[in-house]
Structure formats: structure tokens, C-alpha cells
VEXKE-937049 format. One record per residue: residue number from 1; x, y, z of N, C-alpha, C in turn; residue in one letter. Coordinates in steps of 0.001 Angstrom, whole numbers. Layout:
REM VEXKE-937049
(NUM (X Y Z) (X Y Z) (X Y Z) "a")
...
//
This chain:
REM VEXKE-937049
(1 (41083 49533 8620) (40779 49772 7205) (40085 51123 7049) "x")
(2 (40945 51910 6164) (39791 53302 5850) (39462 53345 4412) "x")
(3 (37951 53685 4628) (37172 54154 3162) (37732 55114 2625) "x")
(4 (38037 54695 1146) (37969 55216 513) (37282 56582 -2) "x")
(5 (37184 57911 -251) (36048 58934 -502) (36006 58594 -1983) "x")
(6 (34558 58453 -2090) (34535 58507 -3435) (33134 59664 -3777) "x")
(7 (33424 60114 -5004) (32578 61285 -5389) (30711 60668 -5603) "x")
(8 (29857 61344 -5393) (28729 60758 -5484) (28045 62076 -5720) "x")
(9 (27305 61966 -6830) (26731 62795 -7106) (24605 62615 -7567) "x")
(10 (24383 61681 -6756) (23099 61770 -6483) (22058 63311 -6335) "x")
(11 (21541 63358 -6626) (20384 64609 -6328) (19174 64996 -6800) "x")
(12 (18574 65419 -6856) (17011 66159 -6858) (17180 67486 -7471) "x")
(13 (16853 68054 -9027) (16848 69504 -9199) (15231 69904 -10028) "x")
(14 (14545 69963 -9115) (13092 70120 -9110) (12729 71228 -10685) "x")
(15 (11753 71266 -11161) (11100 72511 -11656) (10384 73155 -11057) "x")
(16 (9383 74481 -11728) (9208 75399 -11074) (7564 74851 -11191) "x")
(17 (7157 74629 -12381) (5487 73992 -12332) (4961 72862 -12107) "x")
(18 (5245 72562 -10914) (4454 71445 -10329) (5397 70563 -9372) "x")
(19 (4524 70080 -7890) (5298 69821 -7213) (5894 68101 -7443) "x")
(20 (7045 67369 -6714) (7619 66320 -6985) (6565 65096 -6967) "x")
(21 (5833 64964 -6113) (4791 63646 -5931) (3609 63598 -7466) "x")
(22 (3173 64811 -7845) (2453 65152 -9156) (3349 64134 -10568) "x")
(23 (2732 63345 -10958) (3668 63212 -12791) (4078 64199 -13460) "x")
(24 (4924 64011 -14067) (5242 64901 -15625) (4876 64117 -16086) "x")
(25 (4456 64743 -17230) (3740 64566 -18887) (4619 63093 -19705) "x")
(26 (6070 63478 -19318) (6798 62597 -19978) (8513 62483 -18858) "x")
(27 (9090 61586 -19087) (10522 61217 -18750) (10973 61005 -19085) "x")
(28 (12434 61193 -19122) (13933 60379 -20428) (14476 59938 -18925) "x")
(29 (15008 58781 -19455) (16340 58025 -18559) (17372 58044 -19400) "x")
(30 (18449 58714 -18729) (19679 58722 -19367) (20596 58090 -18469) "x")
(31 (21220 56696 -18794) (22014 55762 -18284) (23465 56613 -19183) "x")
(32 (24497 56707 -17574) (25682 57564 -18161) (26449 57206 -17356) "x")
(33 (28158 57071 -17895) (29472 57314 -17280) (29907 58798 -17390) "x")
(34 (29143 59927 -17228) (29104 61042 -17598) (30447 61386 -18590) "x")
(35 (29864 60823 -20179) (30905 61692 -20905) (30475 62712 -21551) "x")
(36 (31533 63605 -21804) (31203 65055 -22088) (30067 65511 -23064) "x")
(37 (30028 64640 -23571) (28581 64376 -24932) (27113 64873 -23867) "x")
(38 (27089 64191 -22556) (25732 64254 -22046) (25409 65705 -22259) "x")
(39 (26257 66889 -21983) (25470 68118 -22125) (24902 68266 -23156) "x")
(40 (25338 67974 -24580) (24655 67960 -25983) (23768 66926 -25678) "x")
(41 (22935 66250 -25044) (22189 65478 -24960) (21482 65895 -24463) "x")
(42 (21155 66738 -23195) (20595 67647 -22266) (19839 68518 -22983) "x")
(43 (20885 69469 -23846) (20188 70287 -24231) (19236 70399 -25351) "x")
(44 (19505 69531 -26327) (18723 68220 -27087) (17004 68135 -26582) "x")
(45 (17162 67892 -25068) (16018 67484 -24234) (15630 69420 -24263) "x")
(46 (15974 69974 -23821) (15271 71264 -23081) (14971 72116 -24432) "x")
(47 (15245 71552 -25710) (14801 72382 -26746) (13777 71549 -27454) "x")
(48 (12992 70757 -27087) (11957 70608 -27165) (11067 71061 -27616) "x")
(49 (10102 70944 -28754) (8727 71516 -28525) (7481 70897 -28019) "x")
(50 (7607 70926 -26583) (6779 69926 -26004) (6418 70638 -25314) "x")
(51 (4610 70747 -24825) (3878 70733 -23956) (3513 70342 -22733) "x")
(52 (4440 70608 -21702) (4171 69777 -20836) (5207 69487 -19908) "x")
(53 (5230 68983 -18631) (6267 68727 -17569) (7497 67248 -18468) "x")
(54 (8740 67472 -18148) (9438 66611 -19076) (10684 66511 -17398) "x")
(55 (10337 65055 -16730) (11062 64501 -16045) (12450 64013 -16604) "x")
(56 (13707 64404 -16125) (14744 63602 -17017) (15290 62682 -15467) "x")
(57 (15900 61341 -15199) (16332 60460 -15148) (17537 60115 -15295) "x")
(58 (18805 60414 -14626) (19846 60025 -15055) (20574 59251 -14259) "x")
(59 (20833 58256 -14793) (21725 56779 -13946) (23325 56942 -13965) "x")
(60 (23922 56815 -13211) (25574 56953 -13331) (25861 55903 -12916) "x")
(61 (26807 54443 -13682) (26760 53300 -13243) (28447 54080 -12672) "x")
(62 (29623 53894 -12853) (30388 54115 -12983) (31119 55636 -13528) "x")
(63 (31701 56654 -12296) (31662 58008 -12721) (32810 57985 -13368) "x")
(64 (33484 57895 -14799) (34557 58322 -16029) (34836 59388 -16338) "x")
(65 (33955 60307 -15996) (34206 61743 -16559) (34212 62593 -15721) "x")
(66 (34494 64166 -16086) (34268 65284 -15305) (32738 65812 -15155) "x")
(67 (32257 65861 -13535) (31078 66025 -13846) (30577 67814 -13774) "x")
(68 (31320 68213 -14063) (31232 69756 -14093) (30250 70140 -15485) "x")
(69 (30812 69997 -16502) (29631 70394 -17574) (28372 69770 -17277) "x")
(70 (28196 68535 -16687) (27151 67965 -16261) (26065 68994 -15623) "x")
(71 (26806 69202 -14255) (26294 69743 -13440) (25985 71710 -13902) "x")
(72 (26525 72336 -14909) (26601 73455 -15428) (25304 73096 -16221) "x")
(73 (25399 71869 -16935) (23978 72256 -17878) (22752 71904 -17281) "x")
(74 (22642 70883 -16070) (21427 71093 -15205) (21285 72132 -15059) "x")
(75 (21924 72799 -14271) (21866 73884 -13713) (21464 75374 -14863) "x")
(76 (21456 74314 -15805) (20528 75524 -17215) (19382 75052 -17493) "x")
(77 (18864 74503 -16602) (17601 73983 -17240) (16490 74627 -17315) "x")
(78 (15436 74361 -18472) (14445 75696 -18706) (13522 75184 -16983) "x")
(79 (12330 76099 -16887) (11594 75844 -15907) (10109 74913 -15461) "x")
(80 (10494 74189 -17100) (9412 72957 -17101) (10371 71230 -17212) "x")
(81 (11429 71696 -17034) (12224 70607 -17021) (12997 70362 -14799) "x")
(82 (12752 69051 -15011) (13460 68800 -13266) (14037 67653 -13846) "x")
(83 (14998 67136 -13183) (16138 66004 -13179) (16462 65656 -11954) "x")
(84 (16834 63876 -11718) (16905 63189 -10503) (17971 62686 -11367) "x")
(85 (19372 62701 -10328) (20423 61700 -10667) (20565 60804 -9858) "x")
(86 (20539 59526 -10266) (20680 58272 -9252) (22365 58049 -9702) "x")
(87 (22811 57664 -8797) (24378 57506 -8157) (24458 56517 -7147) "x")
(88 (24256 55000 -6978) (24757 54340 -6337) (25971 53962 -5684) "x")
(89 (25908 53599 -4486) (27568 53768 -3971) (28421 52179 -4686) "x")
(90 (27861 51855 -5616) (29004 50827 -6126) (27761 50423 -7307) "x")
(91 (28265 49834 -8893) (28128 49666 -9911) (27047 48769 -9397) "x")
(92 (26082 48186 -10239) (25432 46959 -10684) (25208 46083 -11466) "x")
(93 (26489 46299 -12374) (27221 45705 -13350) (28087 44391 -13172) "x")
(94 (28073 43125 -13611) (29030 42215 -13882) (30353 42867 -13996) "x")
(95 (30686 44378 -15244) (31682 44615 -15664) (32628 45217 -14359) "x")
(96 (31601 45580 -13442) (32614 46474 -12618) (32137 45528 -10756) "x")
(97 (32279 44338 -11520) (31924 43622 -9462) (30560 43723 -9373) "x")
(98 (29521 43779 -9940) (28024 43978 -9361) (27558 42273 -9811) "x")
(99 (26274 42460 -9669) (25476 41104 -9556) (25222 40895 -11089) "x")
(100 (24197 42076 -11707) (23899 41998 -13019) (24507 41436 -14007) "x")
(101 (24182 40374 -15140) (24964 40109 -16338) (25173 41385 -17203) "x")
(102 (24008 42606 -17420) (24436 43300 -18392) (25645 44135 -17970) "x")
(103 (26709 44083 -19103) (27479 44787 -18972) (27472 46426 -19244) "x")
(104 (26252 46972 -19721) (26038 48256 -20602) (25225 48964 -19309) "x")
(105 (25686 48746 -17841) (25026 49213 -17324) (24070 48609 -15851) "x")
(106 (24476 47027 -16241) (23748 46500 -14674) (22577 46417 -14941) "x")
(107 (21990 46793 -13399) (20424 46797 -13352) (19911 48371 -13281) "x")
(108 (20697 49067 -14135) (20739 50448 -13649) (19254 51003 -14674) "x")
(109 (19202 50508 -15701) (18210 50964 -16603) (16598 50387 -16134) "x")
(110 (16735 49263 -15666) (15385 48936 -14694) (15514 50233 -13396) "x")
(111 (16294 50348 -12807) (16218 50928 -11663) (15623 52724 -11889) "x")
(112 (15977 53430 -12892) (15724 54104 -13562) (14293 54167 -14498) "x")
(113 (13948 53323 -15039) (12544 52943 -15326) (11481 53088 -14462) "x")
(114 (11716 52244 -13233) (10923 52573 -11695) (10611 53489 -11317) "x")
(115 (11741 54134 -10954) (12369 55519 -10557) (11250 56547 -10892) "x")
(116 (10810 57031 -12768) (10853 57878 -13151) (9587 58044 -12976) "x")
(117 (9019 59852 -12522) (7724 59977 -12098) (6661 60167 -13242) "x")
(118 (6681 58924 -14269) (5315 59675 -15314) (5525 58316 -16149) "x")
(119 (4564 58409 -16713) (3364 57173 -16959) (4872 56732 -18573) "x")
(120 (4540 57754 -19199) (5215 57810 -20603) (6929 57987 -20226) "x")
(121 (7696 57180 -21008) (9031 57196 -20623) (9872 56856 -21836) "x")
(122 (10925 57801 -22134) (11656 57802 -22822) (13089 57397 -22874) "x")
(123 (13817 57211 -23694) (15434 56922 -23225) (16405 57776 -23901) "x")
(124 (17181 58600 -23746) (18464 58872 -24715) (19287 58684 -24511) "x")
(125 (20400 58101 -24605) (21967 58051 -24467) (22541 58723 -24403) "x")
(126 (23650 59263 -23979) (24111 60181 -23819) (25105 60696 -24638) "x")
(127 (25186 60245 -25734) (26586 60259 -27140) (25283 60478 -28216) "x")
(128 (24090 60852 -27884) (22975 60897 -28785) (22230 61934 -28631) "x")
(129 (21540 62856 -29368) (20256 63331 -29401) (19012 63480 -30273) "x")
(130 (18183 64049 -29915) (16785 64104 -30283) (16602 66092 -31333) "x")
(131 (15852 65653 -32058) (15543 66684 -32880) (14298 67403 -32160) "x")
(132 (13702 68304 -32214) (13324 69180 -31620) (11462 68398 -31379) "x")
(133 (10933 67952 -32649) (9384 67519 -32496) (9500 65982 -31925) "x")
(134 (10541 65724 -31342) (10885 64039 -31330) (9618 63844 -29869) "x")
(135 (9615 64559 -28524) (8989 64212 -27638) (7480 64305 -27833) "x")
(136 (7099 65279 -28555) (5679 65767 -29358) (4944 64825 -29844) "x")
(137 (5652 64220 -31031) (5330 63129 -32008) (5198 62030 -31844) "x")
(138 (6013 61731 -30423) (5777 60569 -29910) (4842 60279 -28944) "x")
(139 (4216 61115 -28128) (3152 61429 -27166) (1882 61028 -27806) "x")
(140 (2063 61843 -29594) (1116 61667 -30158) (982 60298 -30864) "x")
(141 (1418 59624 -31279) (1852 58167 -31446) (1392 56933 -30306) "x")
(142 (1625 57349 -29293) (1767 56537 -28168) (186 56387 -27317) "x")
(143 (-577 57341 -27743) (-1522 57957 -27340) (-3104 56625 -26989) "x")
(144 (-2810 55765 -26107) (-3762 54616 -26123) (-3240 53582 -26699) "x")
(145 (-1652 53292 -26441) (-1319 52224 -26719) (9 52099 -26120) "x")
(146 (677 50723 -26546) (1830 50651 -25319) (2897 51111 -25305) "x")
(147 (3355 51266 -26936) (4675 51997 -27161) (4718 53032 -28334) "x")
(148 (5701 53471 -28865) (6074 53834 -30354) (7331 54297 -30563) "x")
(149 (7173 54890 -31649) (9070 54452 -32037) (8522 55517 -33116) "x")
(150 (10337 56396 -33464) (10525 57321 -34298) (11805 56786 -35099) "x")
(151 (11772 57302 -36611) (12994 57116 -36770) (14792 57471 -36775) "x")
(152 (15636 57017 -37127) (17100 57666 -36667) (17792 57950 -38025) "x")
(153 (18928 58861 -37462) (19791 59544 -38517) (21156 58833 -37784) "x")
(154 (21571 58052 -38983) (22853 57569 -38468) (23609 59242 -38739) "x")
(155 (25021 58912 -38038) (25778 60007 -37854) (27005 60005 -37618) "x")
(156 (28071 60682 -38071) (29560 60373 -38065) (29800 61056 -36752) "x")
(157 (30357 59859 -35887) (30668 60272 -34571) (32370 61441 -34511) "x")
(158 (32704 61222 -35560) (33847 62198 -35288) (33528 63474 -36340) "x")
(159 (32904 63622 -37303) (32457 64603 -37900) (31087 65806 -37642) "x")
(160 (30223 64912 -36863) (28657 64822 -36945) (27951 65251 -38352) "x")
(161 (28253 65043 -39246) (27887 64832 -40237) (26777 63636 -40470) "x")
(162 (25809 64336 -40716) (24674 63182 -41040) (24655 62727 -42188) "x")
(163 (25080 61037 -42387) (25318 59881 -43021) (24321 59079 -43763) "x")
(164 (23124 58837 -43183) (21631 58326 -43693) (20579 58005 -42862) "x")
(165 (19527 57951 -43017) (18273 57022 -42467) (18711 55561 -41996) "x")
(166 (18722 55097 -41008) (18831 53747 -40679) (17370 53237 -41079) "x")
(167 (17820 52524 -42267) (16311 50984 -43170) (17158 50193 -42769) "x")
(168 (17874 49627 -42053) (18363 48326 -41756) (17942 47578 -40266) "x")
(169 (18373 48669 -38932) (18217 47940 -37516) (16828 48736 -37077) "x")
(170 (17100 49741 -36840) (15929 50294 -36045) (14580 50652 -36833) "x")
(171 (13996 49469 -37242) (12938 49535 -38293) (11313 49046 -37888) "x")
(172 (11386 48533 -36826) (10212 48445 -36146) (9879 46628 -35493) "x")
(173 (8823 45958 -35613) (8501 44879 -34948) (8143 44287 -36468) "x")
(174 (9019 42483 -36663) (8928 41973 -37501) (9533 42154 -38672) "x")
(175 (10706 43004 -39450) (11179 44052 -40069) (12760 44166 -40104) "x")
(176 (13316 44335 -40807) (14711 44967 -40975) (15710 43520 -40936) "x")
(177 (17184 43742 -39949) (18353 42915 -39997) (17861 41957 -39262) "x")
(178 (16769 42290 -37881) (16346 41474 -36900) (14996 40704 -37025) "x")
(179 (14657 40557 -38511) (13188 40054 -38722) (13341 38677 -37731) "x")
(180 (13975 37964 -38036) (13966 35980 -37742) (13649 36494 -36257) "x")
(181 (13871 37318 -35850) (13567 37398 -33578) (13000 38276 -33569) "x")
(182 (12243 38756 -34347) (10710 39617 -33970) (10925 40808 -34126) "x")
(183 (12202 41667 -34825) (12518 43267 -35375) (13026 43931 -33986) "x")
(184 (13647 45039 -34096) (13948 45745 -33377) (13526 47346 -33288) "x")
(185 (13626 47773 -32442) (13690 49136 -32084) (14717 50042 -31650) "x")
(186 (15679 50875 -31917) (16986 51118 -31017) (16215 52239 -29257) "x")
(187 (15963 51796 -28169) (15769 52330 -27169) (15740 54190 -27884) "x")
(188 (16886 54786 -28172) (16541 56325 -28621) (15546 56507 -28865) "x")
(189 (15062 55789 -29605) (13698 56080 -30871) (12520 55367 -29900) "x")
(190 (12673 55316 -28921) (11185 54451 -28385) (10525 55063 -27155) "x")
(191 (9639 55381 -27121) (8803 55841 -25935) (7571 54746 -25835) "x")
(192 (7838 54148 -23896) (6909 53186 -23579) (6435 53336 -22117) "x")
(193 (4528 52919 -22579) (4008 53207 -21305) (4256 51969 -20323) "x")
(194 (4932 52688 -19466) (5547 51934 -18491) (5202 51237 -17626) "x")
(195 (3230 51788 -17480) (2615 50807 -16637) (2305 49342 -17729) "x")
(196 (1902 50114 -18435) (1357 48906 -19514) (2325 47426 -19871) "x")
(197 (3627 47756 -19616) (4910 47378 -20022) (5551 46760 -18714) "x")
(198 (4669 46898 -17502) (5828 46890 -16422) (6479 45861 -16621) "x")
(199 (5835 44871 -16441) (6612 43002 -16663) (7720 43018 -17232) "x")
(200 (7965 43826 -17953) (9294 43547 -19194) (10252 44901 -19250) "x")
(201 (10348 45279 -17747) (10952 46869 -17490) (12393 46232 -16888) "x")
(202 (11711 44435 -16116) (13523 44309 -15672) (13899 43714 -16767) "x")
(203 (13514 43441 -17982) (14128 42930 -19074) (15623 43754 -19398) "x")
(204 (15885 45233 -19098) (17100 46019 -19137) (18006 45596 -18767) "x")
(205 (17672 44483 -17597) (18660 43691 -16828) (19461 42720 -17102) "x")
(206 (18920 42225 -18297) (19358 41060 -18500) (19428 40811 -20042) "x")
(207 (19711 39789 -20636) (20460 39793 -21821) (19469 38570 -22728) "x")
(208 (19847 38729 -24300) (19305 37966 -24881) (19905 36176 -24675) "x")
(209 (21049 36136 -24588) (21920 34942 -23688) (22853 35389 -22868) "x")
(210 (23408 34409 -22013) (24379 34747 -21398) (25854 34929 -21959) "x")
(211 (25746 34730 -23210) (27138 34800 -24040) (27601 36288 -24371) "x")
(212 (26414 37108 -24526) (26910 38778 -24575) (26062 39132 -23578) "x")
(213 (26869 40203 -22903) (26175 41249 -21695) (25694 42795 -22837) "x")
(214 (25373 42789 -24000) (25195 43797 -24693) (23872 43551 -24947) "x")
(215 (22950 43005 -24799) (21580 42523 -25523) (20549 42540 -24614) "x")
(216 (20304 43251 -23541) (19344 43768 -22814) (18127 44900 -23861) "x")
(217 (18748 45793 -24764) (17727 46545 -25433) (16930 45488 -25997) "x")
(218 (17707 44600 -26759) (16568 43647 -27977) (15926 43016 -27014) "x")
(219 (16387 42557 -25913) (15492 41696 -25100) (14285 42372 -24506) "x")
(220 (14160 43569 -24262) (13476 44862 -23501) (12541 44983 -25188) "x")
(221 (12881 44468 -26112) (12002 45269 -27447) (11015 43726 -27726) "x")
(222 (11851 42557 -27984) (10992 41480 -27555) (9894 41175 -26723) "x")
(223 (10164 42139 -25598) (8692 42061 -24572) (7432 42915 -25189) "x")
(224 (8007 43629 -25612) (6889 45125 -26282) (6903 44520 -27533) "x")
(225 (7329 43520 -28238) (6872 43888 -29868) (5532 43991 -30341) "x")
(226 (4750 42432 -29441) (3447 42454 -30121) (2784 42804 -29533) "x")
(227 (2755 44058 -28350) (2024 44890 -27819) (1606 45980 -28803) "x")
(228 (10 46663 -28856) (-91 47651 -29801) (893 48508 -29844) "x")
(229 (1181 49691 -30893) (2118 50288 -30718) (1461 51444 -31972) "x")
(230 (2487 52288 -31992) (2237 53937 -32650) (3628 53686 -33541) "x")
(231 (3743 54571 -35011) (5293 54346 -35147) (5161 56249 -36189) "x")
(232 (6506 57061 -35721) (6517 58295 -36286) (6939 57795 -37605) "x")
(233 (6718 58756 -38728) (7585 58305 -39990) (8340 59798 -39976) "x")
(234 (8929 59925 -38822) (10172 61230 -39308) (11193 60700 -38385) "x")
(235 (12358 61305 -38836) (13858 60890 -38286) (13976 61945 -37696) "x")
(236 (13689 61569 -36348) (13776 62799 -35053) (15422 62399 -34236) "x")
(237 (15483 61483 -34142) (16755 61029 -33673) (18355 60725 -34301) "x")
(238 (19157 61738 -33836) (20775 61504 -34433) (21418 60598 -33431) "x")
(239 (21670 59842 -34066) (22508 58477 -33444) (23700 58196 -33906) "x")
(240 (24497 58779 -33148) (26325 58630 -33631) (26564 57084 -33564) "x")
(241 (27573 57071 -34614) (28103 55947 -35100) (29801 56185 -34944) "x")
(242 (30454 54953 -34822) (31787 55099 -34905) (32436 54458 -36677) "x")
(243 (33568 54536 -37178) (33377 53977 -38172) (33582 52502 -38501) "x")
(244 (33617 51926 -37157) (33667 50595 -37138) (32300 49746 -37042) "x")
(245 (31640 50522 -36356) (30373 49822 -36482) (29807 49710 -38058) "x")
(246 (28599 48369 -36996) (28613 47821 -38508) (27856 48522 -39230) "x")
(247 (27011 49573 -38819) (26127 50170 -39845) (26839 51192 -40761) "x")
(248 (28448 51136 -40651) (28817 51928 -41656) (28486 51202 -42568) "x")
(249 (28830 49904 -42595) (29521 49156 -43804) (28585 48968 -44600) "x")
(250 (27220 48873 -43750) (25839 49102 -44631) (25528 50492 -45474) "x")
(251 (26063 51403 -44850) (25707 52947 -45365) (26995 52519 -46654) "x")
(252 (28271 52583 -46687) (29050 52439 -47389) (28846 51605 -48825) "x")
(253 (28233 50268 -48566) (27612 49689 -49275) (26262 50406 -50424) "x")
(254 (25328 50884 -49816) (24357 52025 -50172) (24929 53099 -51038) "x")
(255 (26124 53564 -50790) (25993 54507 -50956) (27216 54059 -52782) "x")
(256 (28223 53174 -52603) (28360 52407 -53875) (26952 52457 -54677) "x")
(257 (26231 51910 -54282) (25182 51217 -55177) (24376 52146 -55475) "x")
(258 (24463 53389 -55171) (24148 54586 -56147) (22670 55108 -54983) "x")
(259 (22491 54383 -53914) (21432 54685 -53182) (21204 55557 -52051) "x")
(260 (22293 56466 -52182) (22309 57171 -50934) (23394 58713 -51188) "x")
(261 (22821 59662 -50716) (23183 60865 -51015) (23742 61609 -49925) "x")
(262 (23448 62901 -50104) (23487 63503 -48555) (22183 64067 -48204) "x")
(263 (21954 63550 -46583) (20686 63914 -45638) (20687 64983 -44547) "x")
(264 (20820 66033 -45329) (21250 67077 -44180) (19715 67261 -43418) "x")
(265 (19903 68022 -42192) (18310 67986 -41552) (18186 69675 -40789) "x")
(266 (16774 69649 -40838) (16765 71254 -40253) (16350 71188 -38877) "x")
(267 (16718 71966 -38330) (16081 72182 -36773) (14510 72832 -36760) "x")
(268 (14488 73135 -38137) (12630 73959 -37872) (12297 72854 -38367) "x")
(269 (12382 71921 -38874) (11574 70782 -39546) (9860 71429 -40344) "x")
(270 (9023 70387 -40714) (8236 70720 -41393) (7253 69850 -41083) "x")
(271 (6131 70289 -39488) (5195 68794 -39103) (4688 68413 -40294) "x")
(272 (4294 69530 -41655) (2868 68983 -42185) (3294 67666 -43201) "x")
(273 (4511 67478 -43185) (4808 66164 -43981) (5422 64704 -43309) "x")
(274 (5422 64962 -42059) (5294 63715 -41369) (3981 63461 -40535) "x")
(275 (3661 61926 -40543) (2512 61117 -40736) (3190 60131 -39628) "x")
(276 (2141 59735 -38523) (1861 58801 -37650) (969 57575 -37900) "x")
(277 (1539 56288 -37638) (936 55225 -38157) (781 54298 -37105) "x")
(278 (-357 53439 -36986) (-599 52274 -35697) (-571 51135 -36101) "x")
(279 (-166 50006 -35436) (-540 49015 -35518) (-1004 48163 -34014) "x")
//
């Protein structure tokens, strides 16, 4: 019997201020089948206005894509940014032969959680990004407590045209479509201290039942709800939508009923009118 070669792209691409055993300030885990979107996600991260060492985290359950732009936009990274790609030699997914029920990924988003060298930890997706004060605002939010959460800009995944404010899912703890099971958070929008949180880090793993392998986030937001928390009141996060999902049909709805316009957004934004709130 001969092995198969298969591509693996695991590695270490350090920064320049400060050595690997030291924390960064902050971390994103980006769980990816590397599609071409991750570089707009990347760079999302390195335009930042953040202070500070910014660890990124990236999980590859299953490699789908070309990893060349991947590896082109690491390889642009400013000199306060380092990235670790974890690349296992076989999935940890139900979907692809692994042990894990979640299908969105396995046990790859716990494994990644562990992984990442700094206290504060973030998530983006990789079909998603972050507006420029998103890592800032949330540091400041988070600041002596266990989590916090910013808000999102739904977004036309084939246009990118920004569509509205999500007031429906990602609305906080107790709140929105998900009040009856304790509210939600969408992972984009959430930064959590990870020691504080550990207990409920393999929650990524696993699902709200065994009937969908999609429900590891709500289950991961259930552990943190009634932990203190920080919440931004600005929409730092663009979160593509397809037009099947269901939050069109909500925007569509809205926007009949005379409640919804157009939300275009700036890249200089304006701190002095967004406001941080605790509970």
C-alpha cells in the first residue's frame, strides 16, 4: 500500500516585536477550507487600529482551495502581526471521517482556542470581515470581564453591498430570535477571555443536539451568556449573507415595512459616537 501525498500546510510566521513564548495582546482563530475570501479577511485583521501584538490562528479542517493567495497575504503581514496555521493530517469532522459531531469544522475550533498565545481571543471567518476599530473596542469592552460582543452589518454576498444592522440574531444574551435559549452572539462579533471561559472552549465541539452538526456557536454562547460581559454599540463587523439565508427574508420584510434604507459605512468611522456598555 502507498500513501498517498497530500499537501499540508502547517507553519509558524512569527513577528518582529516580541518573541513566540511572550502573549500577544489579542488573537483571531480563523477556522478555514481556505477559500479565496480568507485574504480579504486577513487583511481586514492587519488594518487594524490596534495597539498591540495581534496573534492570528488559522485551522484548515479540509484543504478546498488554492493556497497561494493564502500564503501571498501572510507573507504581507505588517510587523506586529504573526500567524500559526494548524493543518492536521486528516479532518476532525463527522463530515469528512473524523470523531467530532460538528460538522462546521470538528474539534478544530477548540483545538485552535488552546492553541492561541493570549489571554483575549477573537474569531473571524473567513467569507467575513472586521472594520477597522473592531479589535480596539472590544479590548476596551472586555476589559475585567469575560466576554463582549460588537455589532454586524449584514451584507450581500454576491454584491457586497451593505444591506442592514442585524436587530434580529446577533443581539446579545436574553434578546433577539434566540430569547426562549438565552440570546445569541454570532462568534464574528465576540471576543472571550479564554482563561475565564476555559470550561466551555470544548463547547466548539459539539452541538446544541445531535440532530444538527451546525450548532456548536450557540452552544459555545450558552456557556458565556450569564458570565459578565462588555457589549460595543457600533457595527464593526460585515457578515456576508447569501440570498437564501434566512436573514434576508427578515431584511426584505423591513425593508417593505418602510424600516430600512441604505447603510453605507466608512472606513474612518467616528469613535466619538459609539458608546460601550456592561452588564
Amino acid at each position: 500500500m502507498t500513501d498517498t501525498p497530500r499537501t499540508n500546510l502547517a507553519g509558524w510566521y512569527p513577528d518582529s516585536q516580541g518573541d513566540a513564548q511572550t502573549p500577544a495582546d489579542v488573537a483571531v482563530m480563523i477556522p478555514t477550507v481556505v477559500r479565496p475570501s480568507i485574504a480579504r479577511a486577513l487583511r481586514s485583521i492587519y488594518a487594524q487600529r490596534f495597539e498591540g501584538r495581534i496573534q492570528i490562528v488559522i485551522g484548515i479542517d479540509v484543504l478546498l482551495g488554492d493556497p497561494a493567495p493564502l500564503l501571498e497575504t501572510i507573507a504581507a503581514r505588517p510587523a506586529h502581526v504573526s500567524v500559526l496555521i494548524v493543518h492536521l493530517p486528516w479532518s476532525t469532522s463527522s463530515r469528512h471521517g473524523g470523531v467530532h459531531v460538528t460538522l462546521d469544522g470538528g474539534g478544530l475550533k477548540s483545538i485552535l482556542a488552546f492553541s492561541a498565545n493570549a489571554r483575549w481571543l477573537a474569531q473571524l471567518d473567513d467569507d467575513n470581515e472586521w472594520l477597522p476599530d473592531h479589535l480596539a473596542l472590544l479590548t476596551q469592552a472586555i476589559a475585567g470581564r469575560c466576554w463582549a460582543y460588537a455589532q454586524r452589518m449584514l451584507v450581500d454576498e454576491d454584491t457586497g453591498h451593505d444591506l442592514g444592522p442585524d436587530i434580529w440574531d446577533s443581539v446579545g444574551a436574553g434578546a433577539g430570535r434566540f430569547m426562549g435559549t438565552g440570546g445569541f452572539v454570532d462568534p464574528n462579533c465576540l471576543m472571550i477571555d479564554k482563561v475565564a471561559a476555559v470550561r466551555v472552549l470544548g463547547f466548539y465541539s459539539d452541538t446544541l443536539d445531535r440532530k444538527s452538526g451546525y450548532t456548536s456557536d450557540r452552544l459555545l454562547f450558552s456557556g458565556i451568556a450569564k458570565m459578565p460581559h462588555g457589549r460595543v454599540d457600533a457595527v464593526t463587523v460585515r457578515y456576508f449573507i447569501r440570498r437564501t439565508n434566512v436573514m434576508w427574508q427578515f431584511l426584505v420584510a423591513q425593508q417593505r415595512a418602510g424600516g430600512l434604507t441604505d447603510y453605507g459605512w466608512s472606513a474612518e468611522g467616528d469613535p466619538g459616537k459609539w458608546t460601550i456598555t456592561f452588564s
